[in-house]
ROROKE-221257 format. One record per residue (C-alpha): x, y, z; residue in one letter. Coordinates in steps of 0.2 Angstrom, whole numbers, padded with zeros to 4 digits, always signed. Example, Ala and Ser with C-alpha at 12.3 -4.5 7.8 and 13.67 -1.06 7.14 Angstrom:
+0062-0022+0039a+0068-0005+0036s
//
This chain:
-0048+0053-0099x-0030+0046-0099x-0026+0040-0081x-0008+0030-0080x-0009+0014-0065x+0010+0010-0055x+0010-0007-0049x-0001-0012-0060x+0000-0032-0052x+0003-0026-0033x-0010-0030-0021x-0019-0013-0023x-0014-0008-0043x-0022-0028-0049x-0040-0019-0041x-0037-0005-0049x-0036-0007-0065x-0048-0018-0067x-0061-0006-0060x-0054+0007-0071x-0057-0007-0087x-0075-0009-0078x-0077+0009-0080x-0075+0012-0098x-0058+0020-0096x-0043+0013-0106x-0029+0015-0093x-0009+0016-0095x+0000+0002-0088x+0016+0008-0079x+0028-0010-0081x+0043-0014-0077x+0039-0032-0084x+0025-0030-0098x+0026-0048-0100x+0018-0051-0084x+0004-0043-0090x-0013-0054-0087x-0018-0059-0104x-0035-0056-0102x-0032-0038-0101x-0023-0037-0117x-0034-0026-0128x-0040-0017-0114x-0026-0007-0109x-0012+0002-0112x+0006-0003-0108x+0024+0005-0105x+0037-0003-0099x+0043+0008-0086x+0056+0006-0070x+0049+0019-0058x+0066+0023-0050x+0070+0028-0069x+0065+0047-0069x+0067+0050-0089x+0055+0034-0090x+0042+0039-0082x+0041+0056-0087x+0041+0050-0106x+0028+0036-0100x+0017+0050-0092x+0016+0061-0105x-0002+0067-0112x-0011+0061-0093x-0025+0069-0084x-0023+0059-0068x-0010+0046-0061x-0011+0032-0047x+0007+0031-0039x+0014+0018-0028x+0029+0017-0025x+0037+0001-0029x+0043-0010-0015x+0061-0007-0011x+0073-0018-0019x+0089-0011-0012x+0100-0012+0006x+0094+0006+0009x+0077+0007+0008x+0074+0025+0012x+0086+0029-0002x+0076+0019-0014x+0060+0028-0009x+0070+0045-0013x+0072+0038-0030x+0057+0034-0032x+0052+0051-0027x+0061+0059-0038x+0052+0050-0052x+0035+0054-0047x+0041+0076-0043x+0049+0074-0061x+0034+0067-0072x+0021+0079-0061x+0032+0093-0067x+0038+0089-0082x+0021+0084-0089x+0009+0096-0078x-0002+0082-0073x-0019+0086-0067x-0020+0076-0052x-0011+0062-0043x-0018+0050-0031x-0005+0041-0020x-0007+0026-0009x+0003+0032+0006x+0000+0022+0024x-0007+0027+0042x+0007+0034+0050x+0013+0046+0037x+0008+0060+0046x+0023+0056+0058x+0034+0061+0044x+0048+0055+0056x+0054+0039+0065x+0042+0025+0056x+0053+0017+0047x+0046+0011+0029x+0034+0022+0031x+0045+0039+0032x+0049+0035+0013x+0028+0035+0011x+0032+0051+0020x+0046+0059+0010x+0036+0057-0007x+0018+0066+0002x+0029+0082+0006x+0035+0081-0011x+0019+0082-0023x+0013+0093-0010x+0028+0105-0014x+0024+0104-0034x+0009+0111-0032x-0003+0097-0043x-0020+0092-0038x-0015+0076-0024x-0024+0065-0013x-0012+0054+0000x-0022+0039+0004x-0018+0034+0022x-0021+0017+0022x-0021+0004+0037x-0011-0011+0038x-0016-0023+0024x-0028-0038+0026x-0013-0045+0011x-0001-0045+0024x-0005-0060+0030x+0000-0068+0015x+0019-0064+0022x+0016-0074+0036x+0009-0089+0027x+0023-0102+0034x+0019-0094+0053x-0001-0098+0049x+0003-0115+0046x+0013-0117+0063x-0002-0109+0071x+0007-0093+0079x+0008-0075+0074x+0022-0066+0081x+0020-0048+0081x+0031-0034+0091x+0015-0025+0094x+0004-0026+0109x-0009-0038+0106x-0025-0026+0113x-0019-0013+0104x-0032-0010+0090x-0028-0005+0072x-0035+0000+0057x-0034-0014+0044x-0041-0012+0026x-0044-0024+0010x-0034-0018-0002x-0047-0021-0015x-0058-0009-0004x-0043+0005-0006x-0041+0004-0024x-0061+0007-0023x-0057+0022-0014x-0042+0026-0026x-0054+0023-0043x-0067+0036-0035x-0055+0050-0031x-0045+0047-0050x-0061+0051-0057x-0071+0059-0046x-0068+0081-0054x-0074+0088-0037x-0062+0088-0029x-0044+0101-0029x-0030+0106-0019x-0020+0093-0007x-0032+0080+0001x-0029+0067+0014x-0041+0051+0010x-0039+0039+0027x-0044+0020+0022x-0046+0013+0039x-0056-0002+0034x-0072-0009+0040x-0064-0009+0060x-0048-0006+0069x-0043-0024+0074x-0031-0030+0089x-0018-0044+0086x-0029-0054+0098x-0045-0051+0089x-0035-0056+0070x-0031-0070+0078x-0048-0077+0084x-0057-0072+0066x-0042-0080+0059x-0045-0096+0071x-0063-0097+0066x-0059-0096+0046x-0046-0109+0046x-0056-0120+0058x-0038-0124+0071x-0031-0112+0084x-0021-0098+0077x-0012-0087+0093x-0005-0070+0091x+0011-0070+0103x+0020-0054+0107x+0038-0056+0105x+0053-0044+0109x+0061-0030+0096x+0076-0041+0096x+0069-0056+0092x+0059-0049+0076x+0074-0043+0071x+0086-0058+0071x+0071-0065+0063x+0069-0052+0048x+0090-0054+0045x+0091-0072+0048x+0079-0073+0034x+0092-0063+0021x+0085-0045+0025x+0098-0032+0025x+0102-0024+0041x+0094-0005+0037x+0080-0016+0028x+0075-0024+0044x+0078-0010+0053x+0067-0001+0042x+0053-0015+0042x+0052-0016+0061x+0051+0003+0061x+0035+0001+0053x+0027-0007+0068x+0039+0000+0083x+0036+0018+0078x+0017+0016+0079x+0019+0011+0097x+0014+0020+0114x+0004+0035+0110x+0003+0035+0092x-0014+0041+0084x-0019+0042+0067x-0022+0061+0061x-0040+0054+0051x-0053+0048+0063x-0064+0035+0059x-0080+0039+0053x-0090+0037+0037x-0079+0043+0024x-0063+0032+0030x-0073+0017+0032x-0072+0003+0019x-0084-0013+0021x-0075-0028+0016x-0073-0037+0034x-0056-0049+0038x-0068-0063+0039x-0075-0062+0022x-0058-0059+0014x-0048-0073+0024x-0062-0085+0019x-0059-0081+0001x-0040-0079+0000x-0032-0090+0013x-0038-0107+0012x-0031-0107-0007x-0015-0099+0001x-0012-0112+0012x-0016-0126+0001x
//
């Protein structure tokens, strides 16, 4: 079976090719910096060097394959929606081009809104566009990433989180080794056809308040989660260097999930994943912070 793997280092695409190696399967490596490649892979998988807002790349980098895992990459440019276009418009051209089997995309919770999510509408704008090619697809919606966290690093030593959300307001949140579990299942998995929505909700939806207090307990000193204005989070993002439609598209992701936004997957057996916050900040953040 030839399966290709975008972001082949990103927090999801590092799990999933490994469990892909784990599997027996020899998968394509989607690069835009082969040389980045962890060593002990070499031998074990394929590699193109790829830049994934390149159409004619990817489609000669996808030929011959019976399933892809697309992400696509973080956007790099002042326009972020534009870049997810791009990136689109890669993805459309190598399904298309290449008539590949089936396509498993890590999309996001919120999605469905299709409208006024900001980074997410670019998730968005890729869904309704394998949906239109017509190829086998599964959109994971994911929640918001344990990984995250690893943004905030700086704010975690200081001992505050400052989120726009409100801080009872409970969430999905998802390991995103646990996702690319989900994502190694479905790539391989023949059962299934047609256009599917896989939610990966994690283990339990999770308030700010409630991150904060397993966050507490993990790092052994008080970690507060403070609420803070639209405003505020915004001179922050472009006080740090973001672009102005960048930041505005960044804050998007949290202020359009606001008030009476629910996610279109329930949670129930089949969106439930069962690595827990506590268990993965023990492992990852003490290091981080280090």
């Amino acid at each position: 079976m030839q399966i290709a793997v975008t972001t082949p280092n990103g927090n999801v695409g590092q799990h999933v090719v490994r469990i892909l190696v784990r599997a027996g399967v020899r998968p394509r490596l989607l690069m835009r910096h082969p040389d980045r490649l962890a060593p002990e892979l070499r031998g074990l998988v394929d590699v193109a060097e790829v830049d994934q807002y390149d159409a004619a790349q990817v489609v000669g980098a996808t030929s011959g394959l019976d399933a892809l895992f697309w992400v696509d990459p973080t956007p790099a440019g002042a326009d972020p929606l534009a870049d997810y276009a791009r990136a689109t418009d890669s993805v459309v051209a190598a399904v298309t081009e290449n008539t590949i089997g089936r396509v498993v995309f890590q999309s996001s919770v919120g999605a469905e809104k299709r409208h006024g999510a900001g980074e997410i509408d670019g998730l968005a704008h890729t869904e309704t566009a394998l949906d239109a090619t017509g190829v086998d697809v599964t959109h994971l919606r994911c929640g918001y990433f344990f990984s995250n966290l690893l943004l905030q690093l700086d704010a975690l030593r200081a001992g505050t989180l400052q989120v726009v959300l409100p801080l009872d307001a409970p969430m999905a949140w998802v390991a995103p080794r646990d996702i690319a579990e989900v994502a190694v299942t479905r790539l391989l998995n023949p059962a299934w056809s047609g256009r599917q929505v896989q939610a990966v909700h994690g283990p339990a939806d999770l308030t700010w308040s409630e991150v904060a207090q397993i966050l507490s307990t993990v790092l052994a000193r008080p970690i507060t989660a403070e609420r803070i204005t639209d405003e505020a989070m915004y001179a922050q993002l472009t006080a740090a260097g973001m672009p102005p439609r960048r930041a505005d598209a960044v804050l998007g992701m949290s202020t359009g999930l606001r008030g009476d936004f629910t996610p279109e997957q329930p949670r129930t057996p089949t969106t439930t994943t069962p690595t827990t916050l506590m268990s993965w900040a023990h492992e990852t953040l003490p290091l981080a912070l280090a």
